[in-house]
LONUKOL-377219 format. One record per residue (C-alpha): residue number from 1; residue in three letters; chain; y, x, z. Coordinates in pm, 1 decimal, padded with zeros to 6 digits. Example, Ala and Ser with C-alpha at 12.3 -4.5 7.8 and 13.67 -1.06 7.14 Angstrom:
REM residues 2
1_ALA_A_-00450.0_01230.0_00780.0 $
2_SER_A_-00106.0_01367.0_00714.0 $
END
This chain:
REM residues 311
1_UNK_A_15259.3_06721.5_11811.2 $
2_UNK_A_15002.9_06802.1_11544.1 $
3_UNK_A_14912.5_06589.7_11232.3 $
4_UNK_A_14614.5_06616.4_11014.0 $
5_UNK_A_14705.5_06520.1_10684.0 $
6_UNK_A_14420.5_06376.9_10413.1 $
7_UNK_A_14243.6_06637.0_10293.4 $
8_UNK_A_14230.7_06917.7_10554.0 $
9_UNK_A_14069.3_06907.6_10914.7 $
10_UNK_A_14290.3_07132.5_11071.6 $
11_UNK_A_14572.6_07098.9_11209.5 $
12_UNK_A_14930.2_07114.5_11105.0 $
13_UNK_A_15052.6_07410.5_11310.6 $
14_UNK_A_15449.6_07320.5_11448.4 $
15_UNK_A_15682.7_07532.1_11183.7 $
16_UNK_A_15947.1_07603.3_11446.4 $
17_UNK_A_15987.0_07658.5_11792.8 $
18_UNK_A_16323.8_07712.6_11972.8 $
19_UNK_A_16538.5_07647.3_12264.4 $
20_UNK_A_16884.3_07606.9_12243.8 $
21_UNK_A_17044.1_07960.1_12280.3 $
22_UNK_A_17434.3_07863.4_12229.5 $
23_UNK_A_17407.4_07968.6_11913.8 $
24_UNK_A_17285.9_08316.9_11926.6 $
25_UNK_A_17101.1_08324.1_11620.1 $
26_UNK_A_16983.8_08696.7_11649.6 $
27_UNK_A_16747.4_08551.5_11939.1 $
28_UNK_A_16612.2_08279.9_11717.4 $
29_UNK_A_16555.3_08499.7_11464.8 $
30_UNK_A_16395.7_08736.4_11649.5 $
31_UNK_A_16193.8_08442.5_11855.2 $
32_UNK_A_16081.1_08330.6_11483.2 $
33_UNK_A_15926.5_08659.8_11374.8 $
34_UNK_A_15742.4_08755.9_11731.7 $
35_UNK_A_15661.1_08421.0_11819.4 $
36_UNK_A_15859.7_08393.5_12145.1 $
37_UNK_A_16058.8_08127.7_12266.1 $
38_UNK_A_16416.4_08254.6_12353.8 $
39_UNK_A_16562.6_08144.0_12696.9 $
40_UNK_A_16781.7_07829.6_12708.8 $
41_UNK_A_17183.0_07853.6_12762.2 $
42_UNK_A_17500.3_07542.9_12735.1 $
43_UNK_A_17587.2_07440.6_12358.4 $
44_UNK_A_17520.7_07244.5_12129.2 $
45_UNK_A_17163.8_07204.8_12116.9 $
46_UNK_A_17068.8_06988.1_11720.0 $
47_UNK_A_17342.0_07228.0_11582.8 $
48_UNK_A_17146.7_07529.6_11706.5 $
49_UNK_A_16851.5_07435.6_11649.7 $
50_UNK_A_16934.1_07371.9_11279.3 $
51_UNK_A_17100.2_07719.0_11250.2 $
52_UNK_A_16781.7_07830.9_11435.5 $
53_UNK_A_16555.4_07648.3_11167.5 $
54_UNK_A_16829.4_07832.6_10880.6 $
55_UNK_A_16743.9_08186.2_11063.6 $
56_UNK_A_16417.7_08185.1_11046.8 $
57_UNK_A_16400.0_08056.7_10654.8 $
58_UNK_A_16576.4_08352.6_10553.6 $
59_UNK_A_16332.0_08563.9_10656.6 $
60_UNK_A_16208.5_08569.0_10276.4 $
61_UNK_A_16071.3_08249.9_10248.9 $
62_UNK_A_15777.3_08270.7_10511.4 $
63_UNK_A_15723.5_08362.4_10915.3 $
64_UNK_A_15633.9_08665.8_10971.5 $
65_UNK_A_15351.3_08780.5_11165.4 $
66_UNK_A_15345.6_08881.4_11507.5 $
67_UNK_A_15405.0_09227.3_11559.3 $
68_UNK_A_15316.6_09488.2_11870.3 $
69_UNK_A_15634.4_09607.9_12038.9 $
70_UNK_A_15792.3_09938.3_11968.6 $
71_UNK_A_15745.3_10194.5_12271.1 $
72_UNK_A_15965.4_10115.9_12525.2 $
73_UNK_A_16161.7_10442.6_12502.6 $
74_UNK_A_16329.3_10447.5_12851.3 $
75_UNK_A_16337.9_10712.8_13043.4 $
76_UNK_A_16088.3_10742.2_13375.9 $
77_UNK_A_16379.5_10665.5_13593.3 $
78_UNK_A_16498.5_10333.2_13445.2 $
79_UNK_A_16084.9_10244.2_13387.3 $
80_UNK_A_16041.3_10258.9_13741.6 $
81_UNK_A_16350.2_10101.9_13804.9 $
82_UNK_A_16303.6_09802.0_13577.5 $
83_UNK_A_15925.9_09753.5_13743.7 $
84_UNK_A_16072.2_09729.2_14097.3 $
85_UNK_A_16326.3_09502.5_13963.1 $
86_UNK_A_16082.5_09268.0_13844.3 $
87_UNK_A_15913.5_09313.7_14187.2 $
88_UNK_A_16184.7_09146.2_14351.3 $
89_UNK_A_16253.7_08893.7_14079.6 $
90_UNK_A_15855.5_08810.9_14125.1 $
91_UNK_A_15931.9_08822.3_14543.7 $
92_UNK_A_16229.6_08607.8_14522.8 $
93_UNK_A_16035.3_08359.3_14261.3 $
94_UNK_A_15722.7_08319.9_14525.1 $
95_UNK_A_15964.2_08294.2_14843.3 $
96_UNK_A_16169.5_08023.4_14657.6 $
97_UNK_A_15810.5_07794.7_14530.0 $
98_UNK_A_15705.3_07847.5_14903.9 $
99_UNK_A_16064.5_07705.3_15023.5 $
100_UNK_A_16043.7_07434.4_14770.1 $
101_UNK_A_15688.9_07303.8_14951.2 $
102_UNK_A_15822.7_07343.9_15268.0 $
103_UNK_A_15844.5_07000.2_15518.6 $
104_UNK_A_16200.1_07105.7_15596.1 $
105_UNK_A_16276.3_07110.4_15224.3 $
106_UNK_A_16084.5_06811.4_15114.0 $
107_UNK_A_16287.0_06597.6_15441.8 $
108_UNK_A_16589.0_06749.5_15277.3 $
109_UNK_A_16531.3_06667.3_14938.3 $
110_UNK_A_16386.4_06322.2_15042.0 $
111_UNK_A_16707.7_06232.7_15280.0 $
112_UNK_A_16947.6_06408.5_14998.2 $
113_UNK_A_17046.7_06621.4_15229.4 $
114_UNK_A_17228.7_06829.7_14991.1 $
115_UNK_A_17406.8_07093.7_15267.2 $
116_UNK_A_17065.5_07129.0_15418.7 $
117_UNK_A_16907.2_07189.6_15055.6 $
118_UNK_A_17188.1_07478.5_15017.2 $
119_UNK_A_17101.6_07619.9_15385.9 $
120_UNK_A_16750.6_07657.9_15297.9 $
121_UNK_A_16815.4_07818.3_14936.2 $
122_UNK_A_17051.5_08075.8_15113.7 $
123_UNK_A_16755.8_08186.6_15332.0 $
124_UNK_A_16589.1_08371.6_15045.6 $
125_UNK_A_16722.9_08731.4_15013.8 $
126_UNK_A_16891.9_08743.4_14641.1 $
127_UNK_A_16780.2_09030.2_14383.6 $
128_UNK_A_17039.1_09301.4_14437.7 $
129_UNK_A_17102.4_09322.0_14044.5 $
130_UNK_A_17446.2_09561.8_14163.5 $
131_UNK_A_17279.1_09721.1_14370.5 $
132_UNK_A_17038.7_09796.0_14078.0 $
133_UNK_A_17281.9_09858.4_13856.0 $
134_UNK_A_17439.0_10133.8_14055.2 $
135_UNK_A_17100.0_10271.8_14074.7 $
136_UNK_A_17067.0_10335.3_13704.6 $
137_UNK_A_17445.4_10457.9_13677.3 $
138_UNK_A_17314.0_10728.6_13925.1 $
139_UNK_A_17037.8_10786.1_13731.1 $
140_UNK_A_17223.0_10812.7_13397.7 $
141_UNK_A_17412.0_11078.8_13607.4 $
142_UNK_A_17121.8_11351.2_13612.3 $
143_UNK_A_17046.8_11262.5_13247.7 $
144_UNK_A_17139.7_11363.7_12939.1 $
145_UNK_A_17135.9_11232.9_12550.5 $
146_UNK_A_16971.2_10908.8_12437.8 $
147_UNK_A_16829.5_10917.4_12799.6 $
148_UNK_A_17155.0_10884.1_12958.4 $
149_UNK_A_17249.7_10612.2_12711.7 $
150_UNK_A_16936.1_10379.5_12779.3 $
151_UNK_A_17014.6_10414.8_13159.3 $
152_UNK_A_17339.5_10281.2_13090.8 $
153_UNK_A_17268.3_10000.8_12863.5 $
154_UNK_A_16968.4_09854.8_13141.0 $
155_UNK_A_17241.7_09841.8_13372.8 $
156_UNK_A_17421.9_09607.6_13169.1 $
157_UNK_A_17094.7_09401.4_13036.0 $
158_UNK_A_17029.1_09315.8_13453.7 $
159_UNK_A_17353.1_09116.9_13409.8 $
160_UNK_A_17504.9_09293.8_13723.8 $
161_UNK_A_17881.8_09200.1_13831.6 $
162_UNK_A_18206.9_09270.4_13648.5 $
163_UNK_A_18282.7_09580.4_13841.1 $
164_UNK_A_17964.5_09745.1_13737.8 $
165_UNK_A_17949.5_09582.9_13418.0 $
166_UNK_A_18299.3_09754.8_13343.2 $
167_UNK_A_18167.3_10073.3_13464.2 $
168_UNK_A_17869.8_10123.4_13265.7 $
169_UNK_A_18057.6_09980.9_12969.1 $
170_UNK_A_18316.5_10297.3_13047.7 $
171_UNK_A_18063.2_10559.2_13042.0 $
172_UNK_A_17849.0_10413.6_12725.3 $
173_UNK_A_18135.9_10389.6_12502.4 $
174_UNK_A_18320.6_10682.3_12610.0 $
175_UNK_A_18041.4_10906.4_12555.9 $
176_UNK_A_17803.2_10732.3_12296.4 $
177_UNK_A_18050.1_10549.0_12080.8 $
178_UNK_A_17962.0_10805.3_11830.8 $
179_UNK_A_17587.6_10830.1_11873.2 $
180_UNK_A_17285.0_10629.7_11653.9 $
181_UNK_A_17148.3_10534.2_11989.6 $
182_UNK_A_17406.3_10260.7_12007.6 $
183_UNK_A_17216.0_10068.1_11823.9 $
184_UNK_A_17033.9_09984.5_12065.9 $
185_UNK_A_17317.3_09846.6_12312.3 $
186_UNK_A_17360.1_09654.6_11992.3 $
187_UNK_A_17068.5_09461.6_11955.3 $
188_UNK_A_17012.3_09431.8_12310.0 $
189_UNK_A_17163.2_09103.7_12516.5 $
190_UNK_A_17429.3_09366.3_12758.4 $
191_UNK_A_17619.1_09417.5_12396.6 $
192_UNK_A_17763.5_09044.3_12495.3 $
193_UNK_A_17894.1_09211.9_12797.5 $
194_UNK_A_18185.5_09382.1_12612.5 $
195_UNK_A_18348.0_09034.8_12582.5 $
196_UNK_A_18229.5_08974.8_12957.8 $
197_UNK_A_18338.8_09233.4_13139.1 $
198_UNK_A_18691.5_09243.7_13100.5 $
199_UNK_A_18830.7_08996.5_12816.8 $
200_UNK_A_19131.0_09201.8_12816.7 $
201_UNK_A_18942.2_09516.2_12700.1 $
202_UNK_A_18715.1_09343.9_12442.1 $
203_UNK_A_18913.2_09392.7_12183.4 $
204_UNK_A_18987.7_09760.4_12197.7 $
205_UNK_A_18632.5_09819.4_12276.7 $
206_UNK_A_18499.0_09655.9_11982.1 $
207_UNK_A_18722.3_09865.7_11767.7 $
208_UNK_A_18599.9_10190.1_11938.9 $
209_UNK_A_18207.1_10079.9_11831.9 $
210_UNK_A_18369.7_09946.3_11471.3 $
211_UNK_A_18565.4_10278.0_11398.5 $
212_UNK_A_18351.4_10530.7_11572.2 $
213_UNK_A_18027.7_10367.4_11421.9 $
214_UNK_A_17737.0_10645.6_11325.1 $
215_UNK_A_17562.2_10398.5_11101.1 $
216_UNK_A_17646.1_10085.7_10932.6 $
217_UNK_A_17461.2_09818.8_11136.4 $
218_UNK_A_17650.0_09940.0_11458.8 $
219_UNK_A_17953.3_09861.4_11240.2 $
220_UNK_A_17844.9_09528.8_11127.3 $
221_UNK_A_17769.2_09484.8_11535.4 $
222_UNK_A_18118.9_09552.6_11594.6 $
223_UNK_A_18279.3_09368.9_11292.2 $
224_UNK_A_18086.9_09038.1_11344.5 $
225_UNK_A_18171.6_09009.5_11732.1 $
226_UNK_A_18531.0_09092.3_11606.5 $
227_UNK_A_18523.0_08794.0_11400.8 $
228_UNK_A_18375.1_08606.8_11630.3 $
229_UNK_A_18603.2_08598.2_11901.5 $
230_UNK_A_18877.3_08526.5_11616.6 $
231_UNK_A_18706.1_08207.5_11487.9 $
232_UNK_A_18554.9_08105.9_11823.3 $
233_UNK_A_18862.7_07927.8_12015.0 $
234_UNK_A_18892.7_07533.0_11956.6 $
235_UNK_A_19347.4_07605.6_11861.6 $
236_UNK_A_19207.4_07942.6_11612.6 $
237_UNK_A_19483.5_07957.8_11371.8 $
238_UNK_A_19363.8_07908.6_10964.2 $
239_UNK_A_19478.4_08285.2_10991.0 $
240_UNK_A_19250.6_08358.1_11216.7 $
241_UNK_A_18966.5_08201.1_11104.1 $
242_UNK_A_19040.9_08355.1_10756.4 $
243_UNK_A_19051.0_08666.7_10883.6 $
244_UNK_A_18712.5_08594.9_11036.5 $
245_UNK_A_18558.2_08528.3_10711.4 $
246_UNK_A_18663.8_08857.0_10566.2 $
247_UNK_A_18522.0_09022.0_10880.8 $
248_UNK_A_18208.8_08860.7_10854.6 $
249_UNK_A_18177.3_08915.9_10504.4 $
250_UNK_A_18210.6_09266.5_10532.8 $
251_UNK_A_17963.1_09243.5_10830.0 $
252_UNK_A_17669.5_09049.0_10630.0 $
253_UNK_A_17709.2_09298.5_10368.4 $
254_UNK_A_17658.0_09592.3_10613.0 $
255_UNK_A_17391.4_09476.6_10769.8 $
256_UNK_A_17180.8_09320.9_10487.3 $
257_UNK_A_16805.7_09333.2_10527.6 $
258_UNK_A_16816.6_09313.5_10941.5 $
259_UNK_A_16841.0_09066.1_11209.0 $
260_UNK_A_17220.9_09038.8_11242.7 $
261_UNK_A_17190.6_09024.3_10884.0 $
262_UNK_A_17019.9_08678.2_10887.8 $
263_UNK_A_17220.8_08607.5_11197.1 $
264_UNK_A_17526.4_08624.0_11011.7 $
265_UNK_A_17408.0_08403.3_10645.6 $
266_UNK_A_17226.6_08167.2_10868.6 $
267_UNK_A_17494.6_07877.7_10905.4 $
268_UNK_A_17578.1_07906.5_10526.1 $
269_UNK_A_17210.1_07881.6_10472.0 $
270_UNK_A_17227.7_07551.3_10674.7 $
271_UNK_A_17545.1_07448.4_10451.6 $
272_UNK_A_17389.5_07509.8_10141.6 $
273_UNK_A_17018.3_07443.2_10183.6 $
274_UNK_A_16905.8_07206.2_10458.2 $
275_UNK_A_17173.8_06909.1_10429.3 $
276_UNK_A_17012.1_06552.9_10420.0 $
277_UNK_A_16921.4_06467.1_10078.5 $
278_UNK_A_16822.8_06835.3_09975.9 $
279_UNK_A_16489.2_06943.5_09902.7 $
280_UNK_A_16295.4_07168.3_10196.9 $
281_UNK_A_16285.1_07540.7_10159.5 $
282_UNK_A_15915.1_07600.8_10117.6 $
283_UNK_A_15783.1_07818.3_10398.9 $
284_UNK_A_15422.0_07921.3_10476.2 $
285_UNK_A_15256.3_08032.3_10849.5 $
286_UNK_A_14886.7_07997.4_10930.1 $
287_UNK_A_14786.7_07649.5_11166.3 $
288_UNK_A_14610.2_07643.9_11490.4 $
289_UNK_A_14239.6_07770.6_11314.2 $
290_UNK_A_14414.3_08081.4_11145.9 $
291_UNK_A_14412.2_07907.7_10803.8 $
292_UNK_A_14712.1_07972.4_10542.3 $
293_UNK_A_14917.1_07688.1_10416.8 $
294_UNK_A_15274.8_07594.5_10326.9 $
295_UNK_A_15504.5_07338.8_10345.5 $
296_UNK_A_15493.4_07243.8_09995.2 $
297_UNK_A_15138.8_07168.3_10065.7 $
298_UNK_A_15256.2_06833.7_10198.2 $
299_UNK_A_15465.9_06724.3_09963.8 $
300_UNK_A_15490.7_06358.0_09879.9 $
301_UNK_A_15371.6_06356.0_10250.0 $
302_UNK_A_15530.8_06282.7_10573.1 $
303_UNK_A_15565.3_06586.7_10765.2 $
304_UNK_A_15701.5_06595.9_11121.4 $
305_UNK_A_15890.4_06928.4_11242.0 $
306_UNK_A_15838.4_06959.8_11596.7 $
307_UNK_A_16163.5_07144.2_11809.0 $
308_UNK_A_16053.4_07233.1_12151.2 $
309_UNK_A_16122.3_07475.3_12411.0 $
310_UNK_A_15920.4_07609.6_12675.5 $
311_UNK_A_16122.2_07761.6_13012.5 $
END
């Protein structure tokens, strides 16, 4: 939706855009600053979206311009890997459309046929994401250093199974729990794989990245997933969830000025500054003809926020 308010003849540009992520605010952040639209997932969608809106007016009062991607520092090995991988995602995409126009499936669909439906969908040939993963555990195998390390951690961000998810996770902590490449596993979506994997090992592995930390970010990575899975079941105890805070604390303070950072203050930013009743954050962006403006522009005005999501 765009409105043209009196006075200007272009167009209000929409201030946010984001899909419910089940609360992973380090997305929306991060979807806020490059301009991309992070891939839906189950929660609660009006809370996210309002810890989504708190994310991204943190980042110091304004969104951020678009900015090129850092070189994608993987080694050959996992490159070519990760293009045949999206081969076959882009082969099993095309062979499902073509299924989805076929007579057989339109009868099916038509007569409700769900079992038939099912039978048809089991005809394409799934992407192999183990097999995959086992490719780039081989890989990792004749490589060394940060190499080895980003071999690893692809073989967790392909989402593979449990088995190979517990695998890689044994070989990238055991050897790189110590290392400023972790980072990287960090920031990247296979860190949620350590509580994933194997539950029953989350815990110890999340102190291993908290107490063998090389920097202080990976800490904060390590405390703030800590605290999370204290403070995330329905029956936490008040000890629990106090113990969360502290954790959490310590975590924001650690990682001040970054995305986990901002991930971290965003639902106190929500308490504290975007309740009914309380006066909008000013934030600025540029509308649809490049021009600068910012919500205080508008005031006295009524402005409509637009929350969409694109997938």
């Amino acid at each position: 939706m765009q409105a043209r308010p009196a006075g200007r003849s272009t167009p209000l540009r929409t201030l946010c855009t984001f899909a419910p992520c089940d609360f992973d605010y380090a997305a929306v952040v991060e979807a806020a600053r490059r301009g991309v639209v992070p891939l839906p997932d189950h929660g609660d969608t009006m809370r996210t979206i309002r810890y989504g809106l708190a994310a991204a007016l943190l980042l110091c009062g304004s969104f951020r311009a678009q900015t090129p991607d850092k070189a994608d520092p993987r080694p050959p090995a996992v490159k070519a890997l990760a293009a045949e991988l999206d081969a076959e995602n882009a082969r099993y995409k095309e062979a499902q459309a073509a299924m989805m126009k076929s007579d057989a499936y339109l009868k099916a669909r038509a007569d409700k046929d769900t079992e038939k439906l099912t039978a048809l969908r089991k005809e394409i040939k799934p992407v192999d994401r183990d097999g995959f993963a086992g490719r780039a555990i081989k890989a990792a195998e004749e490589l060394k250093g940060d190499d080895r390390a980003r071999a690893l951690i692809w073989s967790l961000e392909i989402f593979p199974t449990a088995a190979k998810q517990n695998q890689s996770l044994d070989a990238l902590l055991g050897e790189f729990a110590k290392a400023p490449v972790l980072i990287e596993f960090c920031e990247s979506q296979a860190f949620s794989m350590i509580s994933r994997a194997d539950p029953a090992k989350a815990d110890l592995r999340l102190t291993t990245v908290v107490e063998s930390a090389a920097t202080p970010v990976i800490k904060a990575w390590g405390l703030y997933s800590q605290s999370t899975r204290l403070s995330g079941p329905k029956d936490a105890t008040d000890e629990a969830k106090a113990k969360a805070a502290e954790l959490s604390a310590e975590a924001e303070k650690l990682a001040a000025g970054t995305v986990l950072g901002d991930r971290i203050a965003a639902p106190r930013f929500e308490k504290e500054r975007l309740q009914i009743g309380m006066p909008s954050p000013d934030v600025a962006a540029t509308d649809l003809d490049g021009v600068a403006f910012k919500l205080s522009d508008y005031a006295g005005k009524v402005v409509v926020l637009d929350f969409w999501g694109d997938w």
